[in-house]
C-alpha positions as CSV (number, residue, x, y, z in Angstrom):
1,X,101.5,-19.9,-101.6
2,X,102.2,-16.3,-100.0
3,X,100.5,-13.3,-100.8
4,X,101.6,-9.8,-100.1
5,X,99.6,-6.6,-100.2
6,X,99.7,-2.9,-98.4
7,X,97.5,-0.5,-97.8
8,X,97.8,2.7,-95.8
9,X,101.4,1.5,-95.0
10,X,100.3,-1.7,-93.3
11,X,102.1,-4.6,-94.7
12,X,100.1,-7.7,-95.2
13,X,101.3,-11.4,-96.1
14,X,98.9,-14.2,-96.8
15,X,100.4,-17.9,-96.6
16,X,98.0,-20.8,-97.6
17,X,99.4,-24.5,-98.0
18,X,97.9,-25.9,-101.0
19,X,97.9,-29.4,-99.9
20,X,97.1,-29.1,-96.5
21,X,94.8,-25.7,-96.7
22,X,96.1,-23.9,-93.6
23,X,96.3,-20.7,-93.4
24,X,98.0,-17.8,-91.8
25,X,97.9,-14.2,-91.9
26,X,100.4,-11.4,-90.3
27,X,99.8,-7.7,-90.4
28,X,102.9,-6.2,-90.1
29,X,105.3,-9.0,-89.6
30,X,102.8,-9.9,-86.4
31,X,101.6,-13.1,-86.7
32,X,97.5,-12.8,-86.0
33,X,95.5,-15.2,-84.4
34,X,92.9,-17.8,-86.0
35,X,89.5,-17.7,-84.3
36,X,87.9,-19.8,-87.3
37,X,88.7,-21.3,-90.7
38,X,87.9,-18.2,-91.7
39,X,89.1,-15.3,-89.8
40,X,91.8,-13.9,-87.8
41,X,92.2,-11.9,-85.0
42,X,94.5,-9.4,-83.1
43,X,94.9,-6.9,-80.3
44,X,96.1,-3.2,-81.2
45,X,98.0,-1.4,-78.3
46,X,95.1,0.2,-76.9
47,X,93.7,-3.6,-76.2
48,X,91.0,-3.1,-78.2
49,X,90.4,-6.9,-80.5
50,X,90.1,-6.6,-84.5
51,X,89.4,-9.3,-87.2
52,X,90.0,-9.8,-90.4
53,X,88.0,-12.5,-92.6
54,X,89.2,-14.1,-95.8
55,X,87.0,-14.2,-98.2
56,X,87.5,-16.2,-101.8
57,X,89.6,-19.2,-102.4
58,X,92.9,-20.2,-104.1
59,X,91.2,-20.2,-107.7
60,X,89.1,-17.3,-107.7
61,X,91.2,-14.5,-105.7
62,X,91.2,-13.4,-102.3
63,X,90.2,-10.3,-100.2
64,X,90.6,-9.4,-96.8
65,X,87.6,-8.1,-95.0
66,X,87.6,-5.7,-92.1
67,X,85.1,-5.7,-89.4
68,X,84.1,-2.7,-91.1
69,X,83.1,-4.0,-94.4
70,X,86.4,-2.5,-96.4
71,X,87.7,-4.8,-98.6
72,X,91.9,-5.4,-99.3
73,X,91.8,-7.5,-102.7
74,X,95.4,-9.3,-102.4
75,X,94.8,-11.0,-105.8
76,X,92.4,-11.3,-108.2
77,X,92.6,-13.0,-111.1
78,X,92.4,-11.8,-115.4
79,X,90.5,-12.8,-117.9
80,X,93.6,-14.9,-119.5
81,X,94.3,-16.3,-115.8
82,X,90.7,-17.4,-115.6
83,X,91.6,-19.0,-118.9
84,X,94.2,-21.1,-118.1
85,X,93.1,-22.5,-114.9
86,X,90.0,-24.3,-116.4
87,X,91.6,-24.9,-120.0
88,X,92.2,-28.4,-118.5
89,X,88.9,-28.5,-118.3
90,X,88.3,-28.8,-121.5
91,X,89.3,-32.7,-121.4
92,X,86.2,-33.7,-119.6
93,X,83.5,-32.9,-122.6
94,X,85.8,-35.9,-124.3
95,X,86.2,-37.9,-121.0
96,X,82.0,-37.5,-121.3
97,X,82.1,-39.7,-124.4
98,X,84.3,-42.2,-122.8
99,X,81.8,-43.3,-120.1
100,X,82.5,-43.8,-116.5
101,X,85.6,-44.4,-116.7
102,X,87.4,-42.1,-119.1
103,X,84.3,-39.1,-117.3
104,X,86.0,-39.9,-114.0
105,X,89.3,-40.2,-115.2
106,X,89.3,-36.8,-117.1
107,X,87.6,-35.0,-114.3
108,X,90.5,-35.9,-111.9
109,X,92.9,-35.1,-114.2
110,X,91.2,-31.7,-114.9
111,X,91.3,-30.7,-110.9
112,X,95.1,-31.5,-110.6
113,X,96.0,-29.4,-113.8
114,X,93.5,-26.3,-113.0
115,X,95.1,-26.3,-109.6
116,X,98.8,-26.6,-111.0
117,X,98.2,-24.3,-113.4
118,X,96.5,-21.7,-110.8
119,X,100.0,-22.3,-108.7
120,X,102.4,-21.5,-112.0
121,X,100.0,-17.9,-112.4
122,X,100.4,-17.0,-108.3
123,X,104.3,-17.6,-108.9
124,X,106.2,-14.5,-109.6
125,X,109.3,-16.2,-109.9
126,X,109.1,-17.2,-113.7
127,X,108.3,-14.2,-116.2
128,X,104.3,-13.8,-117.8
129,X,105.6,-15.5,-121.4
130,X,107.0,-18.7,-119.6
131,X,103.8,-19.4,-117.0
132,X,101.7,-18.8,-119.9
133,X,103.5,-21.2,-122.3
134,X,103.7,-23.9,-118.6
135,X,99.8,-23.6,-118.1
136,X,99.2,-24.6,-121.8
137,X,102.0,-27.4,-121.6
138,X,99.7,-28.8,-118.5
139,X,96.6,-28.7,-120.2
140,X,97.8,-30.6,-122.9
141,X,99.9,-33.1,-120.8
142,X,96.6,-33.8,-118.2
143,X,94.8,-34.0,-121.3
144,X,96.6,-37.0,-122.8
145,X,97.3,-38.7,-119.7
146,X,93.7,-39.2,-118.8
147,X,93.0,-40.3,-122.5
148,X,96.5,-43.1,-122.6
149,X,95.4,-43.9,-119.2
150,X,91.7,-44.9,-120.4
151,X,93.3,-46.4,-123.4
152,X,95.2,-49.1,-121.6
153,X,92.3,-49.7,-119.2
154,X,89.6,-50.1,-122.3
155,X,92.1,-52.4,-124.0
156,X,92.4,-54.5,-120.9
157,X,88.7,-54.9,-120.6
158,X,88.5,-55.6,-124.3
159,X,90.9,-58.3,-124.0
160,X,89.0,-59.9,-121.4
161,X,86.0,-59.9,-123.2
C-alpha cells in the first residue's frame, strides 16, 4: 500500500507491505533512513539530522510527526470507511453462539475481511460506488465461510458421536 501527501511543496510517499509490515518513507523522491520500527531519518544539506515518526496503523490512518510536534495526516479514515472495515465483524456475535469453534472460526475470518476490506478503501484504482459494493460483498462472503466451515466441522463431530 503507498501513500502520497504534500505539504509546503514537499512530496511525501508512504509504502507499507501488508503482509510483511515493512515500511518505507521518501521525502521528495529521497529514500530516508529507518532508525526504528517507527521512525525515519535524514540529513538536509546543511548536515543537520531530522526524523520523522509514524504514528497510527493500516486500519485507523496514519500521520507523520515532525520532531517538532506538526502533524502531516496522509490518510484518515470516514465514518462509512470505519464502517466497512469492521462490518465483518459483525459475524463474531454469531460465531459467540457457536462455541469455541465457530468463536474462533468467526474471529479469524473477521480479521482477514476487515483487513481486505481496509485494502479495497486505500485503493484509488476502482471508483467509491464499486469499493463500497466489494467491502459489503466481503463481509458477507467471510461471513458465510466461517458459518459452512463450522457447519461441516459440527456435522463431523456429530457423526462421530
Amino acid at each position: 500500500m503507498q501513500l502520497r501527501a504534500e505539504k509546503d511543496g514537499v512530496q511525501y510517499v508512504y509504502d507499507e507491505n501488508f503482509w510483511t509490515g515493512k515500511k518505507q518513507l521518501s521525502v521528495n523522491g529521497m529514500q530516508l533512513e529507518k532508525t526504528d520500527r517507527r521512525t525515519f531519518a535524514w540529513q538536509d544539506d546543511a548536515g543537520i539530522r531530522h526524523t520523522l515518526k509514524i504514528k497510527g496503523s493500516f486500519l485507523s490512518g496514519i500521520s507523520l510527526v515532525y520532531e517538532n510536534g506538526s502533524e502531516l495526516e496522509l490518510f484518515k479514515n470516514k465514518w462509512y470507511e470505519w464502517l466497512l472495515i469492521f462490518l465483518p465483524f459483525v459475524g463474531i456475535v454469531f460465531g459467540i453462539f457457536c462455541g469455541a469453534v465457530g468463536g474462533g472460526l468467526s474471529a479469524a475470518c473477521a480479521f482477514m475481511g476487515g483487513f481486505s476490506n481496509a485494502l479495497l478503501l486505500r485503493s484509488e484504482k476502482l471508483p467509491l460506488a464499486v469499493r463500497v459494493l466489494l467491502c459489503i460483498l466481503v463481509a458477507v462472503i467471510v461471513n458465510l465461510a466461517w458459518f459452512f466451515v463450522w457447519l461441516l466441522i459440527a456435522q463431523a463431530i456429530l457423526g462421530v458421536l
